[in-house]
C-alpha positions in Angstrom: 153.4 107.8 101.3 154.9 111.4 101.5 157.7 112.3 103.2 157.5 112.8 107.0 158.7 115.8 109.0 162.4 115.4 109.4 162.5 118.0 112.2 162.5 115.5 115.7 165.0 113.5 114.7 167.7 115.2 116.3 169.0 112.9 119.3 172.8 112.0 119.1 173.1 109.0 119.8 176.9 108.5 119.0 178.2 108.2 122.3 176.4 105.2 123.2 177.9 101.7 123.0 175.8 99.5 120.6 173.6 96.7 121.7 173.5 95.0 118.6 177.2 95.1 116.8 177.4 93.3 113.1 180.7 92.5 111.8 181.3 90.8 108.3 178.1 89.3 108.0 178.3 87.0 104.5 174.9 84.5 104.4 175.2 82.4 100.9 171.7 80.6 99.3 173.3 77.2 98.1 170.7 76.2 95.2 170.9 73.3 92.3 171.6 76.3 89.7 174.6 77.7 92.0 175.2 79.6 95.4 173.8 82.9 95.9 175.6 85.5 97.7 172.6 87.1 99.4 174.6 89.1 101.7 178.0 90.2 101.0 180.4 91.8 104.1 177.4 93.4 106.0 178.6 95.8 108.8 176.6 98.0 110.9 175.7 98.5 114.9 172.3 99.9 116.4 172.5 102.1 119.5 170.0 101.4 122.8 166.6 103.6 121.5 167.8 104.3 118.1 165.5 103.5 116.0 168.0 101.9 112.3 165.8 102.2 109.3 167.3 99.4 106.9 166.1 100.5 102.8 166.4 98.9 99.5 164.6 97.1 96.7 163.4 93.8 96.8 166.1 91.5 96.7 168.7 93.7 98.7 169.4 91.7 101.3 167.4 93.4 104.1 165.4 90.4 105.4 168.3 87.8 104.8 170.7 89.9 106.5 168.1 90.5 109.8 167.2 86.2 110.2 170.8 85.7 109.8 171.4 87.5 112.7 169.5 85.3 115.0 169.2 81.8 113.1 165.6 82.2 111.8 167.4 81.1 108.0 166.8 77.5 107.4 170.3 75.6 106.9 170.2 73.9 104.2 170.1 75.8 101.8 171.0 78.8 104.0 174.7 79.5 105.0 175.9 82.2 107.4 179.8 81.8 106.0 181.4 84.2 108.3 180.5 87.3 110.3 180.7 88.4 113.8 176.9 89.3 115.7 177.7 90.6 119.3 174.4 91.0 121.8 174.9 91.0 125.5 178.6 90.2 125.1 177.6 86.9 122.9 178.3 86.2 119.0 175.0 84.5 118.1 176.6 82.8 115.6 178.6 81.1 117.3 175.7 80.7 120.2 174.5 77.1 120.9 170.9 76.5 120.4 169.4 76.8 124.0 170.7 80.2 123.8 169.1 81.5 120.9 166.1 79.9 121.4 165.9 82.6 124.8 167.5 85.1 122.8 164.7 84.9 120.0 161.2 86.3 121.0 162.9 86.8 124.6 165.4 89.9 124.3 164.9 90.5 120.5 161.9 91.0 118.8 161.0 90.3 115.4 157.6 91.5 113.9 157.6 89.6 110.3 156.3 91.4 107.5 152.6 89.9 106.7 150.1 90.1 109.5 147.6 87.6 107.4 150.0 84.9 107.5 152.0 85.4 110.7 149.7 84.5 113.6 148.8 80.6 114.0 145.1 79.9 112.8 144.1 77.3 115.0 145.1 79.1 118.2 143.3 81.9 119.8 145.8 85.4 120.3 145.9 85.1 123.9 147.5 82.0 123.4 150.3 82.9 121.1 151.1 86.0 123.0 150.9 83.7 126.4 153.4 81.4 125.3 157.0 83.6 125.0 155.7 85.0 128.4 155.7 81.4 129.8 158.4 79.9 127.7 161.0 82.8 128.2 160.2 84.4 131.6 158.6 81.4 133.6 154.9 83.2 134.3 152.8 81.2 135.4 149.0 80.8 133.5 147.4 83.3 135.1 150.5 85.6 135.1 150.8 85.4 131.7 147.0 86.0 130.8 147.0 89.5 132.9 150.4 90.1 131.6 148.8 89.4 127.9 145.9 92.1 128.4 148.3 94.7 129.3 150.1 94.1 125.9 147.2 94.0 123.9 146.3 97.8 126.0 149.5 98.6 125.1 149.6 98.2 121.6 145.5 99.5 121.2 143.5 96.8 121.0 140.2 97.7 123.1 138.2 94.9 124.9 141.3 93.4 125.5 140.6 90.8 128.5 137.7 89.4 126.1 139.6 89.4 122.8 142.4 87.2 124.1 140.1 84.6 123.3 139.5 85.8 119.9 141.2 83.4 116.9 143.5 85.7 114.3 140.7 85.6 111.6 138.4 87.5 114.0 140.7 90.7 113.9 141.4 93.0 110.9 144.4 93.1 109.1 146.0 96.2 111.4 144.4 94.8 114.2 147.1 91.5 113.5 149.7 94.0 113.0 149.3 95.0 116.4 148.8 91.5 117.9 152.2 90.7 116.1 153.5 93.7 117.7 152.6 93.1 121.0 153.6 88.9 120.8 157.2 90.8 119.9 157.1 93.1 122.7 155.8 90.5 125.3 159.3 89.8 126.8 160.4 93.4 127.0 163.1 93.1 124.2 166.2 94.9 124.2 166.2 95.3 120.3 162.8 94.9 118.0 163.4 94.0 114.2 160.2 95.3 112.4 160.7 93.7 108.5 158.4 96.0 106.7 155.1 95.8 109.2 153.1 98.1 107.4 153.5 96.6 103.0 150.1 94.8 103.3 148.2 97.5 105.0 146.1 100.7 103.7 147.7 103.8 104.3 145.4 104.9 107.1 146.4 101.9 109.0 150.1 102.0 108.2 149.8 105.7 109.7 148.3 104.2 112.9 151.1 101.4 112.9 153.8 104.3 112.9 152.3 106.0 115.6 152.0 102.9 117.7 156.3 102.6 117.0 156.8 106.1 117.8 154.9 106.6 121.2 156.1 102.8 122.1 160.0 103.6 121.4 159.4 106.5 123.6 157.6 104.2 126.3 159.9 101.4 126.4 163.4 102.8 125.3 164.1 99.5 123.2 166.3 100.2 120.3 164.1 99.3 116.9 165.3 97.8 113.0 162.8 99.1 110.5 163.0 97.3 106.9 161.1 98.5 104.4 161.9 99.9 100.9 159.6 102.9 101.6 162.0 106.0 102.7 158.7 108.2 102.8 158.2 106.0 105.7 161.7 106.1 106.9 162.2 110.1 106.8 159.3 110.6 109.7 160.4 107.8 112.3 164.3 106.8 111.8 167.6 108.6 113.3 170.1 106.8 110.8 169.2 104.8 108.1 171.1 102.1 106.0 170.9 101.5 102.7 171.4 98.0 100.8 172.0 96.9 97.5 173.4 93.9 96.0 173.7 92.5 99.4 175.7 95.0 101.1 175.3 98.2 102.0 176.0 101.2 99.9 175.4 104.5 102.4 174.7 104.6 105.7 174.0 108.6 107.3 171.4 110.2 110.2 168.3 110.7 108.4 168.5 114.3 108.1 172.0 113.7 107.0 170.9 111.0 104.0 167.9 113.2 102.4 169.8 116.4 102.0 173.4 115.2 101.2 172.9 111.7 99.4 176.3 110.1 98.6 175.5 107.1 96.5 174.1 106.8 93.0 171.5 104.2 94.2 170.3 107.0 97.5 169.7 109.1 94.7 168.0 107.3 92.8 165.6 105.9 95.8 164.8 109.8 96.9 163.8 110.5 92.9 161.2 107.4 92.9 159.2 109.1 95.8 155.7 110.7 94.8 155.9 114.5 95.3 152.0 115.9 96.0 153.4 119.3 94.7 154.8 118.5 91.3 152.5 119.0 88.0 149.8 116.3 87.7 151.1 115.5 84.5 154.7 114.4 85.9 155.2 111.1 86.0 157.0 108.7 88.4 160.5 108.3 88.1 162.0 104.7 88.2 165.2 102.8 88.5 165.7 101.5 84.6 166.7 97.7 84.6 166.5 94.8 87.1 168.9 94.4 90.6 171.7 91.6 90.3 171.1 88.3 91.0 174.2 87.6 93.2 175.9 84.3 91.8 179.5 85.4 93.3 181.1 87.7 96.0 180.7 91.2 94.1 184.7 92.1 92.3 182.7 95.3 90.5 180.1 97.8 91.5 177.0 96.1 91.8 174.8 99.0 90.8 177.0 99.9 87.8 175.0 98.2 85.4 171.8 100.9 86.4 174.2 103.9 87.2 174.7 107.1 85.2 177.9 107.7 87.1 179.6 104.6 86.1 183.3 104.9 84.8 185.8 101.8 84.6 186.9 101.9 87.3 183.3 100.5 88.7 183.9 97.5 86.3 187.0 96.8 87.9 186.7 96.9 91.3 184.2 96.9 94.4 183.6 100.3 96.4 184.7 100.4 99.8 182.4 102.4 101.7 184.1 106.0 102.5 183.7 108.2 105.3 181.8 111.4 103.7 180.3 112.9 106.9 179.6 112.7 110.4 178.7 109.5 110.8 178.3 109.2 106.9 179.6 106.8 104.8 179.4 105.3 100.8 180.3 102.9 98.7 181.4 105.0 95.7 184.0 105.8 93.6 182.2 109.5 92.6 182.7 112.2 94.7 179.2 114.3 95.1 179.1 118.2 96.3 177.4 118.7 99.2 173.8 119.7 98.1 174.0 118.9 94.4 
């Protein structure tokens, strides 16, 4: 997908306390070959409306790091080893169970990534978006059922009173994507985590699914976590982006900030890999050479050093702390870049 227009996001959002604050987060994979340190020292905070676009390869640590936040990991063989997650003046992990289970579908939203699989076969959509409305807010049946047509409006479904009845299989595969959506959105949530909504659908309908985000952010106010390794994506609907390798985070910037002043080897490389409609038909699609870590320790040395043309020994060495660079820009690397270059 090509890059979106960069020129809207302008909203400063930096005076505003977060509602979601992650301190620390370390979440280790404890396997019969070894642990693996999915995510290492993960820190970052969302604001109420931003809209945090979280970016990185397969492997990074962008869906481990978002269930660890909320307990959707199962333990075994997940570990959340340390980290501090403060919402509404709570560290979920330290919460007890009761409390997550309201805080999980009731004041944050999570949209997981494959609408095929998602929804529950043998149930028809009006009751699986019914039942967080019952479970978390007390409606009652028929509360609930005119409470479900107005998300399914919301989120475009036409017919909607009548296709409440309807089993997942009967709906296309955006269609589900908006059913998800709207089951996400039925408790009014302050924060919605979207990990990568739109991978299994055709560009026309992943247009349509960004649309639906955009005009509902603006309806609702809710603050919104976008994962996806697609910064195309990323440039037309984020104010600040993250970026994750190796299970931590290498840059974070505003998004205007990240695609004209990228600090970090790996940013780089990401913008490079994106298909230009303007360059010679004969060009061909630049790529990341070599495979990300696996993560069998706590990273002592760069972990993108093994891929990066800016290594020196001192990346062998030692860990990058990230830097501030900016504005509300910061990397985790030892070269220095001009601005521009």
């Amino acid at each position: 997908m090509p890059r979106g227009d960069l020129s809207d996001q302008s909203a400063d959002l930096s005076a505003l306390q977060p509602v979601l604050d992650v301190q620390n987060l370390k979440t280790v994979f404890k396997t019969r070959s070894g642990e693996v340190h999915a995510v290492n020292s993960v820190s970052f905070d969302v604001k109420p409306g931003e809209l945090l676009g979280v970016v990185g390869e397969s492997g990074s640590g962008k869906s481990v790091t978002m269930m660890s936040l909320i307990g959707l990991l199962p333990s075994p063989p997940a570990d959340v080893k340390d980290g501090r997650v403060i919402f509404d003046g709570v560290d979920l992990l330290k919460a007890d169970a009761k409390t997550l289970r309201s805080v999980r579908g009731g004041k944050i939203g999570f949209v997981f990534q494959d609408p095929m699989t998602s929804l529950n076969p043998v149930f028809t959509v009006g009751f699986q978006i019914a039942e967080p409305l019952r479970k978390h807010m007390g409606l009652g049946k028929r509360a609930a059922r005119a409470r479900s047509v107005e998300l399914l409006e919301l989120v475009g479904i036409p017919d909607a009173a009548r296709r409440l009845s309807d089993y997942p299989h009967q709906f296309s595969g955006g269609m589900r994507q908006r059913v998800m959506i709207a089951i996400a959105l039925a408790c009014d949530p302050k924060v919605l985590i979207a990990d990568e909504p739109t991978t299994a659908l055709d560009v026309t309908i992943q247009a349509q699914i960004l649309e639906l985000i955009k005009d509902l952010r603006q309806k609702l106010g809710m603050a919104i976590i976008w994962i996806t390794h697609d910064l195309g994506v990323i440039a037309g609907i984020a104010d600040r982006v993250v970026v994750m390798y190796g299970g931590q985070i290498v840059e974070q910037a505003p998004v205007k900030e990240l695609f004209g002043n990228p600090q970090h080897p790996y940013t780089r490389a990401l913008l490079e890999t994106i298909p230009s409609v303007r360059g010679p038909r004969e060009d061909k699609l630049n790529v990341i050479e070599g495979q990300p870590p696996i993560m069998g320790a706590a990273p002592t040395a760069c972990p993108f050093r093994a891929r990066c043309s800016f290594r020196h020994d001192r990346c062998d060495r030692e860990n990058p702390v990230r830097r501030t660079v900016g504005p509300g820009h910061d990397a985790a690397c030892f070269h220095e870049f001009s601005h521009g270059a």
